[in-house]
N, C-alpha and C positions, 0 to 999 in steps of 0.2 A: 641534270636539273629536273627532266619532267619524273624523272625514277624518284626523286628527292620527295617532288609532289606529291607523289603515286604514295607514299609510305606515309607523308603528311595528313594527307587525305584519308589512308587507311586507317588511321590512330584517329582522326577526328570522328568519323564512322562509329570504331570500335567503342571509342567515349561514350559517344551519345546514345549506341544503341545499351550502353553498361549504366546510363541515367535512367533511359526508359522501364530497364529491366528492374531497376533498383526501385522506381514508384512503386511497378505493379506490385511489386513483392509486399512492399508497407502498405499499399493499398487493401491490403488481405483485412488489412484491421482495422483502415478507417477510410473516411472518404476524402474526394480530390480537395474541397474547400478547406479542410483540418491538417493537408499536408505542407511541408515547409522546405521549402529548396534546400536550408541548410541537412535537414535529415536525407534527402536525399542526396547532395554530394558526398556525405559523411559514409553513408552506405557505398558509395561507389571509390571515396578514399580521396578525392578531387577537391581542389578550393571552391569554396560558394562561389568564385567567381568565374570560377571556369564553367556553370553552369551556363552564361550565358552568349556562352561562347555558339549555343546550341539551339537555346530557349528564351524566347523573351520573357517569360512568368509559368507559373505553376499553369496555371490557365491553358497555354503553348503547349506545356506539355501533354497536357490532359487531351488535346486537340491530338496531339500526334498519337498517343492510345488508342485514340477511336480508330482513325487510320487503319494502328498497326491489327486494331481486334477487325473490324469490319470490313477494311477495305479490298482484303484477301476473299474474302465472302465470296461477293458477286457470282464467282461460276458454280459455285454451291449451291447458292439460293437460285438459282433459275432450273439448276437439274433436280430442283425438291416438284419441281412444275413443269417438270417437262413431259410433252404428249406421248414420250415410249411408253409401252406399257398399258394392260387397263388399270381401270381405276385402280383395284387394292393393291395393284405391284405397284405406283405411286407415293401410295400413302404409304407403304411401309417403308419404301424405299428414303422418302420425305424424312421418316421420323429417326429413323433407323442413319442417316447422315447428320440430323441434329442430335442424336446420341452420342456417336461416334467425335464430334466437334465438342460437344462439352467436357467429353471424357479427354480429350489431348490440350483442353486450352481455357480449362476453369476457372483462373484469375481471371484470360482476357472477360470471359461472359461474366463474371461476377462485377467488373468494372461496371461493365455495358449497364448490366439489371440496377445496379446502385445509381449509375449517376445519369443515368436516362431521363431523370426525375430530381434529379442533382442539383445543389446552390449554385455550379459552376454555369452561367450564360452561353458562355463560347462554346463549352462540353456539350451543354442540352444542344447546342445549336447545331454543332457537327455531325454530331448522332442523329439528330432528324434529319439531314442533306442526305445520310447514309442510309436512313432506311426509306426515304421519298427515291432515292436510286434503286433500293431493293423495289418499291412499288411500281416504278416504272418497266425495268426489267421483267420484273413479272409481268404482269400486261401483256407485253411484247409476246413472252411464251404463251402465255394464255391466247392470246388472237391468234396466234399459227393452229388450236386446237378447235376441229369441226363443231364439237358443243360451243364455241362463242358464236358461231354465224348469226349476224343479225344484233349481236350486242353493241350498243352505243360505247364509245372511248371512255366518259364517264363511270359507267356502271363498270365497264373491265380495270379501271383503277380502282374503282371500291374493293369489286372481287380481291386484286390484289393486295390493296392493302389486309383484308381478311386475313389473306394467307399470310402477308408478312408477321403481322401481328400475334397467329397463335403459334408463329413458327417461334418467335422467344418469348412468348407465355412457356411454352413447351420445354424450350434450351431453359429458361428459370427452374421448371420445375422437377428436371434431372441432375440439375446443378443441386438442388436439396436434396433430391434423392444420396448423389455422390457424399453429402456433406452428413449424411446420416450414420447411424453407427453401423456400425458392419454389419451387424445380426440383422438388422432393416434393412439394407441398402436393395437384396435384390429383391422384396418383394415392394419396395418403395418404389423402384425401379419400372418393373411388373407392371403398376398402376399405373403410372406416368405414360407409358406405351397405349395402353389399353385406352387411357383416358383420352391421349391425343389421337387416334386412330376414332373415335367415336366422332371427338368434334371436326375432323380432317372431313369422313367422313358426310356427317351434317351439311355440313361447308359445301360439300361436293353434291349432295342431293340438293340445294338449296341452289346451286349452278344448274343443274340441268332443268329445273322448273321455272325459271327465273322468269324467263320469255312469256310462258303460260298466264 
């Protein structure tokens, strides 16, 4: 009986994560509010109504993308900030990991950049829980580093959201680099680095005088 389950269980798994795959995919070309449960069952081969077997609405789903794009994050985003290292092995380390993330997982960031600012409520809504967790984490790293001594909890959440924030300006703007034609790409690329290493930077001179 539980072996029965066990296989039950697996196949509803397998479904759902073949619903989720199937949005991001149609997502490529429009957004969560324009998308329609039946286009997505259709892509995955399943009756509209087995969708909600999974999902209560489009909406649901859209909530579980955030999840599946950001909620893996967390150990990532705190080693972009972590105190090993001096500064420039940091920042390069920092950019050089949102590089590497945009290059293995395009749709999830291209979600994120679309509907961060999205018709969807529930979407905006998750995505901010998910990046006030990034803000907070960070903090946390931040106060383990001797430049915070003396900084109010306040001020080390601002710092951090700083960092959250230019950290997917940056993932945005290698996502366009990626999307550009080939003959562009690596010196689009090129800039993207250079440009976020200047503002990282900034960021980091604008920390150590703060107190002053």
């Amino acid at each position: 009986m539980s072996h029965t389950l066990g296989i039950r269980q697996a196949q509803k798994q397998k479904t759902r994560q073949a619903l989720l795959d199937a949005a991001l995919a149609l997502l490529e070309e429009q957004s969560l509010s324009s998308l329609g449960l039946r286009e997505v069952t259709r892509a995955v081969g399943v009756a509209p109504t087995a969708f909600y077997r999974h999902f209560r609405s489009t909406a649901d789903l859209g909530v579980a993308l955030v999840e599946e794009a950001l909620g893996s994050l967390h150990p990532m985003i705190r080693t972009t900030v972590s105190t090993t290292g001096d500064p420039e092995e940091r920042v390069a380390r920092a950019i050089d990991l949102i590089a590497r993330h945009v290059a293995g997982y395009p749709a999830h960031v291209r979600f994120i950049a679309r509907e961060r600012h999205g018709g969807v409520q529930p979407v905006r809504e998750a995505i901010r829980e998910q990046l006030a967790r990034f803000a907070q984490e960070v903090r946390a790293e931040l106060a383990k580093d001797p430049v915070s001594r003396g900084w109010s909890e306040d001020d080390l959440l601002m710092l951090a959201h700083l960092y959250v924030d230019e950290m997917l300006s940056t993932a945005s703007l290698f996502l366009e680099a990626l999307e550009a034609p080939e003959e562009e790409r690596a010196d689009r690329t090129a800039h993207v680095t250079q440009l976020a290493t200047r503002q990282m930077r900034l960021i980091g001179l604008g920390r150590q005088h703060w107190l002053d």
